[in-house]
C-alpha positions in Angstrom: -10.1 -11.4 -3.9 -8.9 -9.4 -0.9 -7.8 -12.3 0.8 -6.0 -14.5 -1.6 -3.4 -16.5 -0.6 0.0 -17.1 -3.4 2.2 -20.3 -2.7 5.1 -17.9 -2.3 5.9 -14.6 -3.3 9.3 -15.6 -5.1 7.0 -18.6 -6.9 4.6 -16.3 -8.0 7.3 -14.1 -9.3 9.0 -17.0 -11.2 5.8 -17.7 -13.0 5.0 -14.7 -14.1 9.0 -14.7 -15.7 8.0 -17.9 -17.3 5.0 -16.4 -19.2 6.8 -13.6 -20.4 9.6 -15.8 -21.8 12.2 -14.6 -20.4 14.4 -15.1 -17.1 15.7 -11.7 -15.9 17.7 -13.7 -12.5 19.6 -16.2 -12.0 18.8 -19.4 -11.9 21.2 -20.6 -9.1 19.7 -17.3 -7.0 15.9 -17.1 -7.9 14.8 -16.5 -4.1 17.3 -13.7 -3.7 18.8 -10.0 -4.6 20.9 -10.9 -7.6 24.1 -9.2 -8.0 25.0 -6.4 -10.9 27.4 -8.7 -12.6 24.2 -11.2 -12.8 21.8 -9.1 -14.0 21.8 -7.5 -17.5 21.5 -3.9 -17.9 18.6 -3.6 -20.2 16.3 -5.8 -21.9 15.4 -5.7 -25.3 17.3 -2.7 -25.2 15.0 -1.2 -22.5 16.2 -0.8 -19.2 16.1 -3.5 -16.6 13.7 -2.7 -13.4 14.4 -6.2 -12.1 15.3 -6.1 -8.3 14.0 -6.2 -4.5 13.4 -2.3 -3.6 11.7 -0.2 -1.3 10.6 3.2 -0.3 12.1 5.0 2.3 9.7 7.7 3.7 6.5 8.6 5.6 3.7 8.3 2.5 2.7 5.1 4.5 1.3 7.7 7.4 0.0 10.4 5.6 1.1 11.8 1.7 0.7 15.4 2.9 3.1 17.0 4.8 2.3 16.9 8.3 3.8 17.6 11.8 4.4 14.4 13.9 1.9 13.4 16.2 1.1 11.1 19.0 -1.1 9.1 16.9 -3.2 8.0 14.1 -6.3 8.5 15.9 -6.6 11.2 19.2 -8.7 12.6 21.8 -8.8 16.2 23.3 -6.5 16.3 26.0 -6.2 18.9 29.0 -5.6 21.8 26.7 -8.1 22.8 23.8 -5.7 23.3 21.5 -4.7 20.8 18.6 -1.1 20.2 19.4 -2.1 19.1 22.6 -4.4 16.5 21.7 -3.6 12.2 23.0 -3.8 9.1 22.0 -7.3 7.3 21.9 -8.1 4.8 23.9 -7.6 2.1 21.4 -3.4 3.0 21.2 -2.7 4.8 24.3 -1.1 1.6 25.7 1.2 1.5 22.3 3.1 5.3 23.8 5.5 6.3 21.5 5.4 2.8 19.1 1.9 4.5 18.1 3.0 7.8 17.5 3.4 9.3 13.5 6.4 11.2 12.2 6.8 14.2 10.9 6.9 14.7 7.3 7.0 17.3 4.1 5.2 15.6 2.3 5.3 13.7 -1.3 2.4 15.6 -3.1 4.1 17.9 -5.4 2.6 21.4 -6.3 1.3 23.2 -3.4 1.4 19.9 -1.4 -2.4 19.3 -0.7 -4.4 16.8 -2.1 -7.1 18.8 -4.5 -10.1 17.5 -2.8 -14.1 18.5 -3.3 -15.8 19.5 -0.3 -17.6 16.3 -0.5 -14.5 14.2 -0.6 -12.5 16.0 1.9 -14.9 15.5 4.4 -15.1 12.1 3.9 -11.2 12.3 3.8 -11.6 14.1 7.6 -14.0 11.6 8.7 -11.8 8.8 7.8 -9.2 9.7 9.9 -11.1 9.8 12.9 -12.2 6.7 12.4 -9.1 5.0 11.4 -9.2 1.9 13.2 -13.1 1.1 11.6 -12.1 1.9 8.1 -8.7 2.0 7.2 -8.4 -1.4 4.8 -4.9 -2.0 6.0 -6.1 -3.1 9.5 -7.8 -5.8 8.1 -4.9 -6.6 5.6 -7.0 -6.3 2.8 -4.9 -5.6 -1.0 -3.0 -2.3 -0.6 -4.4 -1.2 -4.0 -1.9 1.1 -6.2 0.1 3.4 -5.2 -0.1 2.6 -1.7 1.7 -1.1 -2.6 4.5 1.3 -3.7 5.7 2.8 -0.5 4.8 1.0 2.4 7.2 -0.3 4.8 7.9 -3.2 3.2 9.8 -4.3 0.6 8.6 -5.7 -3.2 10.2 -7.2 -6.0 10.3 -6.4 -9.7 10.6 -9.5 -12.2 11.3 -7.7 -15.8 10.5 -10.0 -19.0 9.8 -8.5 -22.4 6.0 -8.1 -22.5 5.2 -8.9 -18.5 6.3 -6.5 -15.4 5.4 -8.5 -12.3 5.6 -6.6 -9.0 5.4 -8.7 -5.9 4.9 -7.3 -2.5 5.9 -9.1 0.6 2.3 -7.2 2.0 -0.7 -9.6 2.1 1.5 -11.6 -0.4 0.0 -9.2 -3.0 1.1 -9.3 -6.6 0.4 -7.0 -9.9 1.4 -7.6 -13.5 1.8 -4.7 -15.8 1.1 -5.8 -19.5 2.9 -4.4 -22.4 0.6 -6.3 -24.6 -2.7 -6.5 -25.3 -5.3 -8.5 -23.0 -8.5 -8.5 -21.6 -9.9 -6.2 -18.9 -10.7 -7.6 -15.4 -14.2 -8.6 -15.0 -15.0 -6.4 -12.3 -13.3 -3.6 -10.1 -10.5 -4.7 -8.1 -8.1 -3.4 -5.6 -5.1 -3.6 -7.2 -6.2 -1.8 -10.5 -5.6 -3.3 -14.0 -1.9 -1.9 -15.4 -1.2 -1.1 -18.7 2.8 -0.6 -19.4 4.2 1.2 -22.8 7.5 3.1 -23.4 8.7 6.4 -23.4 12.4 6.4 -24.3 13.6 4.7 -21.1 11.0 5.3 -18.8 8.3 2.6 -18.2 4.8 4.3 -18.2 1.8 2.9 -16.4 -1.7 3.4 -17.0 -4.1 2.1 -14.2 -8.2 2.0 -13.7 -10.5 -0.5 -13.1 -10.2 0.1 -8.8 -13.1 -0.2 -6.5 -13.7 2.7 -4.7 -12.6 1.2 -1.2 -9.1 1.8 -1.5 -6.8 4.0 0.9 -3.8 6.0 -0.5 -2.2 5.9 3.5 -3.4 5.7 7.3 -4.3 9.2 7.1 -7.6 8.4 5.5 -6.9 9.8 2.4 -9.4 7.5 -0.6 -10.3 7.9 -4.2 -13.2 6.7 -6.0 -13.8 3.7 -8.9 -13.2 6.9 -11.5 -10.1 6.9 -10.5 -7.2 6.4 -13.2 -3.5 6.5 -12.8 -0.6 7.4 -14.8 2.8 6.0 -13.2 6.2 6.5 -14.3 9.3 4.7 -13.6 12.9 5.9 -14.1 16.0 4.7 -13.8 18.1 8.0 -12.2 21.3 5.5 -11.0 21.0 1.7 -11.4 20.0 1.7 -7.9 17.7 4.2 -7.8 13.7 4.4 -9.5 12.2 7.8 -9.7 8.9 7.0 -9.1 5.8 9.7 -10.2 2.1 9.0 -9.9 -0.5 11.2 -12.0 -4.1 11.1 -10.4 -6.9 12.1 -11.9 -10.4 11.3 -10.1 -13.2 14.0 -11.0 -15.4 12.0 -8.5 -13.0 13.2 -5.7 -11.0 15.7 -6.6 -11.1 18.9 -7.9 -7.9 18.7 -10.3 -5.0 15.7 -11.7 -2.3 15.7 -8.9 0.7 14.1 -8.7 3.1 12.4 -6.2 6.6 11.8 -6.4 9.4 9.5 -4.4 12.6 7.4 -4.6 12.6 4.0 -4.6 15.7 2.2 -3.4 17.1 -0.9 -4.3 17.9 -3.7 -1.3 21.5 -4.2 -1.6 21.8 -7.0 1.2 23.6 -9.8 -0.4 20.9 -12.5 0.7 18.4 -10.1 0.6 14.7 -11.8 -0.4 11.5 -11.0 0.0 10.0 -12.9 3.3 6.1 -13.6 3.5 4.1 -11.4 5.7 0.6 -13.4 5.4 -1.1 -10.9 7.7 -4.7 -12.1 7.1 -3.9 -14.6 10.3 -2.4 -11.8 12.2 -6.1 -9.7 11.6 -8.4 -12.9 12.4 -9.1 -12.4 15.7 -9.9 -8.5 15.0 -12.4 -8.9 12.2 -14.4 -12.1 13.5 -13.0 -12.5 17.4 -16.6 -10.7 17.7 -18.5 -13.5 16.4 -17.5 -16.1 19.4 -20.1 -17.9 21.3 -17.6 -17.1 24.0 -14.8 -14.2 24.1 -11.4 -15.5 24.2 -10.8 -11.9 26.2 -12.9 -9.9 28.7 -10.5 -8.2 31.0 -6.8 -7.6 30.1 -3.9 -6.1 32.2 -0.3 -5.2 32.9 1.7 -3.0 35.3 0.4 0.5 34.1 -3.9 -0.1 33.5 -6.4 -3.0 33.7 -9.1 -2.6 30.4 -12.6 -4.3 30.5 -13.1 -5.9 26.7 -16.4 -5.8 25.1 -16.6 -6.7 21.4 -19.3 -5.7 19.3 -21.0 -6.2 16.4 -22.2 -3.5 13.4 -26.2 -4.1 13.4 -28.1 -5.0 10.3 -26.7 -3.7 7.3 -24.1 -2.5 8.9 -22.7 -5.8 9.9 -22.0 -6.5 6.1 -20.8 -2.8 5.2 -18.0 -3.4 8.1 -16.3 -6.9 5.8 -17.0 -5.3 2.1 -14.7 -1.9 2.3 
């Protein structure tokens, strides 16, 4: 599942439309931003979510409000203090393209993620092996909420008893049901979504995950009891408020919550463009398995590195494809 491919992001979109019965864009502009003459206010009387929109923050890197740093993953550098760590080998050659900025954070409260001791540790030992575990690397699904704010822009196709959201990401989708069906046969990434109304905000309920999902790069995870409560508002026809409610008692000590903006595109061509990364993360996940290495030694004008691919042992070997 965490590699399926769609025959486009705008197609799979369209049919989704279709099964709901009703076309919320134009015709003559299905593959792009439709304008606010062309699309209708509400629905059914319920407001109209259909667009192209996008977060515009630094959830992607870390949900908790953090200081900016050189990067995701560092070493001790020549003072022992924590400001002054570096980069790790594996992104010092990125400089400053690797570094993470600064943010205050989108956890609301106290602005720290209620973990159990258990969890947090986990949590602290994710991060420090971020390029080994984190599921984006390896383009797997995003999983919900993460889909919601990273970098990349998705599109919202409104009919009267189907939400589809697709994500330019891993060309991943998700279809919110206002009606009743059946439950996925097994966990997934992406959750199973649930959509009812409450005046003219669109409420989510989501379970059914695995327990392999990320929430950002920061190594912050959940378990399969997690369950999600989402709510989508309308504050200017432009604007979502977007809230997430997240209650995991295998994880967490307490329900939390997150909270954000998300902005619609306004470009007048604008369209969602594919971004299959599975490709682009080939040669990391099974370079390793070559009878020969494509690359043992690599250069340029500021260090040479010697290249020497490995691969997990026993059980581990399998662990390192199923997270």
């Amino acid at each position: 599942m965490r590699h399926r491919h769609a025959a486009t992001l705008t197609a799979v979109a369209l049919v989704a439309a279709m099964a709901g019965g009703v076309f919320t864009v134009s015709m003559g502009r299905l593959s792009g931003q439709t304008s606010r003459l062309e699309r209708p206010e509400r629905i059914e009387g319920r407001p109209n979510f259909s667009g192209i929109w996008q977060a515009n923050n630094e959830a992607h890197w870390d949900l908790e409000a953090h200081a900016a740093r050189p990067a995701m993953i560092t070493q001790p550098g020549v003072y022992p203090y924590e400001y002054a760590r570096l980069p790790a080998p594996p992104v010092v050659a990125l400089g400053a393209v690797a570094a993470v900025p600064g943010s205050l954070g989108v956890v609301q409260g106290n602005g720290r993620i209620p973990y159990t001791p258990e969890a947090l540790a986990r949590k602290q030992e994710n991060a420090e092996n971020w390029v080994d575990r984190d599921p984006e690397i390896r383009c797997y699904l995003p999983g919900i909420p993460r889909a919601m704010y990273m970098p990349y822009p998705f599109e919202i196709t409104q009919s009267t008893n189907k939400i589809h959201m697709a994500f330019t990401y891993s060309a991943t989708a998700r279809t919110v049901h206002m009606d009743e069906v059946e439950l996925p046969p097994d966990f997934t990434w992406m959750g199973h979504s649930v959509g009812r109304w409450e005046g003219d905000t669109l409420v989510v309920a989501v379970d059914n995950f695995h327990d392999n999902g990320w929430f950002d790069r920061a190594g912050n995870h959940h378990s399969s009891a997690m369950r999600l409560e989402e709510r989508f508002t309308l504050v200017t026809p432009n604007v979502i408020h977007y809230e997430v409610t997240i209650e995991d008692p295998n994880t967490f000590t307490r329900p939390w919550r997150i909270a954000m903006p998300l902005y619609r595109r306004m470009e007048a061509n604008m369209q969602l463009l594919e971004f299959r990364c599975q490709e682009f993360a080939e040669e990391f996940m099974y370079g390793h398995l070559r009878k020969e290495p494509l690359v043992t030694h690599w250069e340029s004008a500021t260090m040479e590195i010697d290249v020497t691919r490995k691969i997990p042992e026993g059980d581990a070997f399998y662990e390192w494809y199923s997270r």
